[in-house]
C-alpha positions in Angstrom: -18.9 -33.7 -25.9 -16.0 -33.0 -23.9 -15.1 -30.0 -26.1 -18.5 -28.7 -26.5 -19.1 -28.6 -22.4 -15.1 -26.7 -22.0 -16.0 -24.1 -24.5 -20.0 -23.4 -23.3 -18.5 -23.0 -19.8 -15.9 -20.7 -21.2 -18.6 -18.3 -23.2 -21.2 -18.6 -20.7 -18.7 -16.9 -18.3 -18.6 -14.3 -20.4 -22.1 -13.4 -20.9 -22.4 -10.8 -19.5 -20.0 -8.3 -21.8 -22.6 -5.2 -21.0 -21.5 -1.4 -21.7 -24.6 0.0 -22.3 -23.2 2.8 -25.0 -25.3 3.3 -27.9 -29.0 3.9 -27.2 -32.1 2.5 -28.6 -35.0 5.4 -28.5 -37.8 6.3 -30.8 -38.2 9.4 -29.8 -34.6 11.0 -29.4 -35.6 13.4 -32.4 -38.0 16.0 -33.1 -38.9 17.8 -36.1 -39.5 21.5 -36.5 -39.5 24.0 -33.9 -42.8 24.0 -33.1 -43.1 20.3 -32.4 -39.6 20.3 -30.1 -40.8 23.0 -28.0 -44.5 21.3 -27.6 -43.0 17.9 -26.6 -43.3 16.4 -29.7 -47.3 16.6 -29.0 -48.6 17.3 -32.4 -50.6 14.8 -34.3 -53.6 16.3 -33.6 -52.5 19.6 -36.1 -50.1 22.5 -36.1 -50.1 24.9 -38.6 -46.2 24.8 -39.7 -44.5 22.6 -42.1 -43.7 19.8 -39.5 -47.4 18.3 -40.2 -45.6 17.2 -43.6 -43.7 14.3 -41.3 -46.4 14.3 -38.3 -49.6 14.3 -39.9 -50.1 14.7 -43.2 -54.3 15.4 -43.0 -53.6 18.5 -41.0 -51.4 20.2 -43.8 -54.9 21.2 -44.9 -54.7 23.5 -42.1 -51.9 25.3 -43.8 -53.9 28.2 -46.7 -51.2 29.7 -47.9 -47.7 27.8 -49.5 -45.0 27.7 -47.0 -40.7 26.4 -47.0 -39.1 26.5 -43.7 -35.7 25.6 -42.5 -35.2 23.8 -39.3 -31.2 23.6 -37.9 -30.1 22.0 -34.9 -28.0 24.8 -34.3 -26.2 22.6 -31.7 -25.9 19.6 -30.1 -24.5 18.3 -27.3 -24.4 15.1 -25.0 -22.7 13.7 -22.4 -22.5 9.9 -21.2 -21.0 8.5 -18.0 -21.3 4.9 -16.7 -20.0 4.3 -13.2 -19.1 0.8 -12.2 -19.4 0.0 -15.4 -16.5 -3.0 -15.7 -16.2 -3.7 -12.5 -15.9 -0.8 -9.5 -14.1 2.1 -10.2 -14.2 1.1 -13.8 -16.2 3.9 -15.3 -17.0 4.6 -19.1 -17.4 8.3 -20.1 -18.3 10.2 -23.4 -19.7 13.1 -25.2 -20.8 14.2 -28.6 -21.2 17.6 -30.0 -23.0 18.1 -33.6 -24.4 20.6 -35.6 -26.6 19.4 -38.2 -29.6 19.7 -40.2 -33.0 18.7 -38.4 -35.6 19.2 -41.2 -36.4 21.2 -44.5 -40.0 20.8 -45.2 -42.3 23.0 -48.1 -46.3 22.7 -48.5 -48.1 23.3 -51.5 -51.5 25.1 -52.2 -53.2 24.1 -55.7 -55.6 27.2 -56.5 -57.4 24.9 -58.8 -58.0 22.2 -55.9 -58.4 23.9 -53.0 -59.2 21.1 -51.2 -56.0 19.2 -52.0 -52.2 20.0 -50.8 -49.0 18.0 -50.9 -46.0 18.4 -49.3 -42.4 17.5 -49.3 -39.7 16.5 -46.4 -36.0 15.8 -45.6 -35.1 14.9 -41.8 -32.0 13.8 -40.4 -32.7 11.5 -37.4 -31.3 9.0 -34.5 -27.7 10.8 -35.3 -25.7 9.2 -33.0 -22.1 9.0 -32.3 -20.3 7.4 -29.1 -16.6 6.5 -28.2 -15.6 4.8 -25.3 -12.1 3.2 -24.2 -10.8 1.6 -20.3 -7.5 0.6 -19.7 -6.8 -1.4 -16.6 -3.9 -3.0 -14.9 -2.7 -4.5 -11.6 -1.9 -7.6 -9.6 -4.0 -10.0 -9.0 -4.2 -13.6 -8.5 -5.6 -14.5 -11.7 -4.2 -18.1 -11.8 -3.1 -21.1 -10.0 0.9 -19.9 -10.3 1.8 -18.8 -6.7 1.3 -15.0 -6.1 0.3 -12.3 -8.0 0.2 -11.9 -11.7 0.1 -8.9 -13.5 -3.1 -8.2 -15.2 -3.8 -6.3 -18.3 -7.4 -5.1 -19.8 -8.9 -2.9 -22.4 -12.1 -2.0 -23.7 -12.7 -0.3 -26.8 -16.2 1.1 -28.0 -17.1 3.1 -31.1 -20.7 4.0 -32.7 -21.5 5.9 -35.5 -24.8 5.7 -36.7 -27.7 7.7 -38.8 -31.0 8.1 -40.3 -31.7 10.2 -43.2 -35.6 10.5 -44.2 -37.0 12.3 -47.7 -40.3 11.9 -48.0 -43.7 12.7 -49.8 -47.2 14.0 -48.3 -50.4 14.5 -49.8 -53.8 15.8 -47.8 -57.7 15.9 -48.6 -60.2 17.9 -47.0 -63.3 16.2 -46.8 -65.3 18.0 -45.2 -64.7 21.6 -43.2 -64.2 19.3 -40.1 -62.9 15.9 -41.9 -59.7 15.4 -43.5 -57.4 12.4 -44.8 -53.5 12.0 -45.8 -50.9 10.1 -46.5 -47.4 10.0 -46.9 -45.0 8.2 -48.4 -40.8 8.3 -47.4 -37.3 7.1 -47.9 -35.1 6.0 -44.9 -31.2 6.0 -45.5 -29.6 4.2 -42.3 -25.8 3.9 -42.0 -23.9 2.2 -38.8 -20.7 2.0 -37.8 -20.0 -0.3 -34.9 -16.3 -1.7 -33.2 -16.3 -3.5 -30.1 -13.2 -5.0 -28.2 -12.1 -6.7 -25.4 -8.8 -7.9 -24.1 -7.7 -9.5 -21.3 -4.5 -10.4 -20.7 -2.4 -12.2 -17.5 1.5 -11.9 -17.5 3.9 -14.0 -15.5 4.9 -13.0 -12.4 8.8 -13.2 -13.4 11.0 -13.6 -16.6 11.5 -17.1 -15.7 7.8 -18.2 -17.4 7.0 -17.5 -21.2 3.0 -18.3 -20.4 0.9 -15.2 -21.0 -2.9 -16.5 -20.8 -5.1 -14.2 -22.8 -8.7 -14.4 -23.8 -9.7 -11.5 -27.0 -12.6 -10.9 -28.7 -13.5 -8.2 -31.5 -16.8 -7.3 -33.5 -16.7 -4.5 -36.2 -18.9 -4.0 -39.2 -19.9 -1.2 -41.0 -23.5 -1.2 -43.3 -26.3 1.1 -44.9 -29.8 0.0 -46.2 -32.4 1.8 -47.5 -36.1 1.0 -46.5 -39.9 2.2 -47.7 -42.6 3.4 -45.1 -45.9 4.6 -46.1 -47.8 6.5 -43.2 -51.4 7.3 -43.6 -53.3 9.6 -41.7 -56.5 11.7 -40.1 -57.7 14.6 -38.6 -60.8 15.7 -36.5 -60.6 19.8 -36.5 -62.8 21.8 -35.3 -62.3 25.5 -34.1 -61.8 24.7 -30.0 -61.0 20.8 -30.2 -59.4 18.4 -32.8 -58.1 14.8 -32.8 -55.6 13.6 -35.5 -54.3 9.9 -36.1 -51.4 8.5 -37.9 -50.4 4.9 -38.6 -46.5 4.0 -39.6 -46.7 1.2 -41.4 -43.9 -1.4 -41.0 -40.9 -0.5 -43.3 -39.9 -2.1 -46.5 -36.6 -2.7 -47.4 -35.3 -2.3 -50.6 -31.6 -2.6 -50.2 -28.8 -2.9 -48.1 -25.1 -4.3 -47.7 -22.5 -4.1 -45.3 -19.0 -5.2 -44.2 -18.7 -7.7 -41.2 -15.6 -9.2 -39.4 -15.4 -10.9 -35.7 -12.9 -12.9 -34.3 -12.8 -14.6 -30.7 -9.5 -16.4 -29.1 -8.1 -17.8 -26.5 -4.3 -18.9 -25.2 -3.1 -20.7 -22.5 -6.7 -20.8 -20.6 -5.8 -24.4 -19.1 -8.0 -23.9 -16.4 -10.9 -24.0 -19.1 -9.8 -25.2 -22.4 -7.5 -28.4 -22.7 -6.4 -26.2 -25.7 -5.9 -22.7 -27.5 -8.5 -21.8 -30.2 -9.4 -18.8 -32.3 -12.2 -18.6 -34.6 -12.5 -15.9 -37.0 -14.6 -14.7 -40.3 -15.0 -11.7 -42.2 -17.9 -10.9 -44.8 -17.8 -8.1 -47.5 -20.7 -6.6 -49.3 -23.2 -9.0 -47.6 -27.3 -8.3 -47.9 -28.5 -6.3 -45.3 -31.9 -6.1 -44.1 -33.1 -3.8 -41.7 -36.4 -3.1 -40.3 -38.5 -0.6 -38.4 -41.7 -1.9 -36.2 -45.5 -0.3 -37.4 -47.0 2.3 -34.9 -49.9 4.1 -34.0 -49.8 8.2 -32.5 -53.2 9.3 -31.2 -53.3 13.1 -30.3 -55.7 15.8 -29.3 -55.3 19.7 -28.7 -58.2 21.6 -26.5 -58.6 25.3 -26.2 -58.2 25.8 -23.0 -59.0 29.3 -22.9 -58.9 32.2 -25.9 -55.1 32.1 -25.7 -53.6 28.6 -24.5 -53.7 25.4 -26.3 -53.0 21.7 -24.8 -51.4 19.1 -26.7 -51.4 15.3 -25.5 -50.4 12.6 -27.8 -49.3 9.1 -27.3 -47.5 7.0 -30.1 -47.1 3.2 -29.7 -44.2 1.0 -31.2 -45.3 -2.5 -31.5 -43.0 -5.6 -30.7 -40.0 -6.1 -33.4 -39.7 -10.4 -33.0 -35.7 -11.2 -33.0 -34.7 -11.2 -36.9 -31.2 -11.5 -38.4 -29.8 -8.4 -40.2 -26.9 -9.7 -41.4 -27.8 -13.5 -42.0 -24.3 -14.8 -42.8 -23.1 -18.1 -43.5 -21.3 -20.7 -41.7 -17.7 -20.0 -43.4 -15.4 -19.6 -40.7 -11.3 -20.0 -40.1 -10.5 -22.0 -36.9 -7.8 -23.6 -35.1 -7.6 -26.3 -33.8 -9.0 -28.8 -36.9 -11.0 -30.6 -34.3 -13.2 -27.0 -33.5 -15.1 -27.5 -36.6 -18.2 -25.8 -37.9 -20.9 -28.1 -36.1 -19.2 -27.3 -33.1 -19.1 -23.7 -33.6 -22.8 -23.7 -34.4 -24.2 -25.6 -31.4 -21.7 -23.2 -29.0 -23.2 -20.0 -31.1 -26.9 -21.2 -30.8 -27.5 -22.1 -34.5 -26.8 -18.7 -35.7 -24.0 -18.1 -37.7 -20.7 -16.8 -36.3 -20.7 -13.7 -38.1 -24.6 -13.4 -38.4 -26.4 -10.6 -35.8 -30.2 -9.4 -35.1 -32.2 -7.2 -33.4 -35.6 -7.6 -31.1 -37.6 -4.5 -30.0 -40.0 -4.7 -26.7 -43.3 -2.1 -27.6 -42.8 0.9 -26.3 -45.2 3.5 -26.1 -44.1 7.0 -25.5 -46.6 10.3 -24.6 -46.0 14.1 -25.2 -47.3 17.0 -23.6 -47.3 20.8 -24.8 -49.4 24.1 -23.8 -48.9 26.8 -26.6 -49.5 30.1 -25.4 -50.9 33.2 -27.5 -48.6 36.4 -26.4 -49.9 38.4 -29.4 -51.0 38.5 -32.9 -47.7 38.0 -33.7 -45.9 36.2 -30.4 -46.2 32.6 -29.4 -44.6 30.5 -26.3 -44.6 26.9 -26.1 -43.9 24.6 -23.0 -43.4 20.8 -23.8 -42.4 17.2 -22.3 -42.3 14.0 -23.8 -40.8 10.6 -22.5 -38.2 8.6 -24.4 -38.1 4.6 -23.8 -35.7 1.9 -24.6 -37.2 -0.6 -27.1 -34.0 -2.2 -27.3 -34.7 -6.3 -26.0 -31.8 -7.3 -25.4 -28.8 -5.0 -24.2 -25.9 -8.3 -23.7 -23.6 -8.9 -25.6 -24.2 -12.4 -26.1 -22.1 -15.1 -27.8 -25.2 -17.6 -28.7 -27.0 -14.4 -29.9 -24.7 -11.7 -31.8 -26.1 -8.1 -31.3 -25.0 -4.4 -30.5 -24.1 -3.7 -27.0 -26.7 -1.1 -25.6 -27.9 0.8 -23.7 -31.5 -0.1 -21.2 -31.7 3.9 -19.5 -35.0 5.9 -20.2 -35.3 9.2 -21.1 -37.6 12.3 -20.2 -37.1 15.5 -22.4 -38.4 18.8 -21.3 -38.7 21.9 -23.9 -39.2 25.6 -24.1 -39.5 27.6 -27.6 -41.4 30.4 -29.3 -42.0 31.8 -32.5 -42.6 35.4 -33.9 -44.3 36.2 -37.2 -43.5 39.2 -39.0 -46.2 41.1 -41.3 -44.3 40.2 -44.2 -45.0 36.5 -43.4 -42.0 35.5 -42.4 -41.7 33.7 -39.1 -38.5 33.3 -36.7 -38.5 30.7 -34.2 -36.0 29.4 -31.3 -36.4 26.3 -29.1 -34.0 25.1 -25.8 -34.4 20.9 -25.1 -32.7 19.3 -22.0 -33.2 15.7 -21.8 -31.9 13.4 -19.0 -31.8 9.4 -18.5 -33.8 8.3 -15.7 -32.0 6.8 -12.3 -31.4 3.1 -13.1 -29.2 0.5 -11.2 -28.1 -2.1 -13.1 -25.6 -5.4 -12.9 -22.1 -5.3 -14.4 -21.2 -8.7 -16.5 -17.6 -8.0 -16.7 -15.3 -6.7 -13.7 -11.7 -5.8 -14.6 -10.8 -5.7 -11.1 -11.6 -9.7 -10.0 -10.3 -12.0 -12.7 -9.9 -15.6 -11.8 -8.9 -18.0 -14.7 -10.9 -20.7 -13.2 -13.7 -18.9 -11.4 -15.0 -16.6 -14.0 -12.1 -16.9 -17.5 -11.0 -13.7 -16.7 -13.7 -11.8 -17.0 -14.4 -11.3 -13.7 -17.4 -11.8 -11.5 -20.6 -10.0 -12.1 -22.1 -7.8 -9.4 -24.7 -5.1 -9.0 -23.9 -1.3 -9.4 -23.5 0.4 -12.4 -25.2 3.6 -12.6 -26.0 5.5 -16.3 -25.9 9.4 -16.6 -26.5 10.9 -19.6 -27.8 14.0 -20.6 -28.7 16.1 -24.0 -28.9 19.3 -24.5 -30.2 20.8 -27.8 -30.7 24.3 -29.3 -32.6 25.0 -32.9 -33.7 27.8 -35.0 -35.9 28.1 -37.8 -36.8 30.1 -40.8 -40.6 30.2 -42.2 -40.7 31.9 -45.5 -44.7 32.3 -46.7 -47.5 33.0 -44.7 -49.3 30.5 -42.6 -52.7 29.9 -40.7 -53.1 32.4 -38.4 
């Protein structure tokens, strides 16, 4: 009993390991240039290739077949955390890409005019974040007289990606009625590495008793899943209404390397003892999932050359679930720290096992599409981009990814000009930006007290989250579309 109260006292000081890197959004992404520069406001019906991921009723709005090209020409975003180990102790990032965003084709059947199917392939939620700290100095970290020297470091790194091919076919039930559904594939690959260490020195040569406290995560995993999304649209010449369902995923396979390892030396102040506790799984099951949703839109003629598109898609609740469900096979030291123990500290999950748990979200869109010409169109758009992520802590009785809480608003601009020959060009601009958010900091570099806090400092209120995105596309329509 003994043991089990010396080592909750020593995790429960450190809590609160929060760096709030990678993000959790829905809507980071969208597809097509027609759909960026309109907010993402497009279940209700475009006449582009996008509807082949959006809404796959209104590809009956398309006559003629179509293939386009969508490239995120560039992309770039920066990070910055203030405060965000202690004060002063600021985390700072960016990321520059240029990859795909979406090729898409829809098919007319002469024969069944009232039928068309479609293809897709979407890269999505491509992420990639690196963040280090280094900080040293004297303190008085423990009961030896004076100042010690302390040592920490913080290491970060995020890779992670979502590749989507998928499937669409459309009916036309009537000349103001039509149904759809499609069916896609969803690659996800993450690479994740987390590290703390925190380290005291002796104040002289004359002691050999360097206390330390270390943990690491790192894992690396892909998993394929199976969503089905089925659809409808309302259109009529001056109004229509279109709604989509995403079905919760399915997944088909996955697997994954884990490793973690925790220790601890010469915390007397805490532990009666040094420990370490380490395990490492390779090619373990992985099972990832995505929550079902629900996008309602409309689009109004506002007058003979302006449209406005609202839509709002809900994300329903994700309950906690285990990803990687490992077993309870573990190396440890000292004999007495068996695997009971290690279960009741770790809250009955596995050492190496971690989850997820999303909170519903619901995220709206806005766009106005303006006529210029027979052949020139402008589009203004807005959407908001929520956190679904639950819990944003790295926890010890609960193992999950260290992220980010901060909300997003994206705004757009784009156009599009159609040549006779059918081709059409098209360029959108997107700025998004996190909104202003004051949060607490779980770990301070700057206050360590071995028998106060373990050396992890004490937790406090200020850290500030500023990131911004900045994203240019261009796309390529080759075939003639609705006018």
């Amino acid at each position: 009993m003994v043991l089990k109260k010396a080592l909750l006292f020593l995790f429960l000081s450190c809590l609160g390991f929060i760096s709030s890197a990678q993000d959790f959004h829905y809507w980071t992404d969208q597809f097509g240039i027609k759909a960026t520069a309109l907010g993402g406001a497009v279940v209700s019906g475009q006449d582009d290739h996008s509807m082949v991921f959006y809404n796959a009723a209104a590809m009956t709005l398309v006559q003629t077949p179509s293939l386009s090209f969508s490239i995120n020409a560039y992309q770039y975003r920066t990070f910055k955390q203030t405060n965000a180990l202690g004060p002063e102790q600021n985390l700072e990032s960016t990321d520059y890409a240029a990859i795909p965003n979406m090729m898409a084709g829809i098919f007319v059947f002469k024969k069944h005019p009232k039928w068309r199917a479609g293809y897709h392939v979407i890269s999505r939620n491509v992420f990639n974040n690196k963040l280090d700290l280094y900080n040293s100095g004297q303190y008085d970290a423990n009961d030896l007289p004076g100042n010690e020297t302390f040592v920490s470091s913080y290491a970060y790194e995020m890779h992670a990606g979502e590749y989507w091919a998928g499937l669409s076919i459309s009916y036309d039930a009537n000349p103001h009625l039509s149904f759809g559904i499609s069916h896609m594939g969803a690659y996800k690959t993450t690479k994740y590495y987390n590290n703390y260490s925190i380290t005291v020195l002796p104040p002289d040569t004359s002691s050999s008793e360097i206390t330390r406290f270390a943990s690491t995560m790192s894992f690396n995993y892909w998993n394929v899943k199976a969503i089905f999304k089925p659809s409808v649209l309302v259109h009529y010449p001056r109004f229509r209404l279109g709604m989509t369902v995403t079905l919760p995923s399915i997944s088909i396979i996955g697997k994954g390397n884990f490793y973690r390892e925790i220790s601890t030396l010469n915390l007397d102040d805490v532990l009666p003892f040094d420990f370490a506790v380490i395990a490492r799984a390779q090619k373990s099951k992985v099972k990832h999932k995505l929550p079902a949703s629900l996008n309602l839109g409309f689009s109004a003629q506002l007058w003979s050359k302006c449209w406005l598109h609202v839509n709002a898609e809900t994300f329903l609740a994700q309950k906690y679930y285990l990803i990687h469900d490992a077993k309870m096979e573990t190396e440890h030291y000292p004999a007495i720290l068996n695997d009971s123990v290690i279960s009741a500290i770790f809250g009955d999950q596995a050492f190496l096992s971690y989850g997820e748990e999303y909170k519903a979200v619901t995220n709206i869109g806005i766009g106005l599409d303006f006529k210029l010409s027979e052949q020139l169109n402008l589009q203004f758009g807005g959407h908001t981009d929520f956190n679904y992520n639950k819990f944003r802590v790295y926890e010890f009785g609960r193992q999950t990814i260290q992220a980010s809480q901060y909300d997003r608003l994206v705004t757009s601009v784009g156009g599009n000009y159609t040549l006779k020959n059918g081709k059409r060009f098209a360029l959108a601009f997107e700025f998004g930006f996190s909104l202003p958010k004051t949060t607490d900091y779980g770990v301070d570099f700057t206050t360590p007290n071995e028998s106060r806090n373990g050396l992890t400092g004490d937790p406090a209120h200020g850290t500030k989250t500023y990131a911004y995105s900045y994203k240019v596309m261009f796309e390529l329509t080759l075939g003639k579309l609705l006018k």
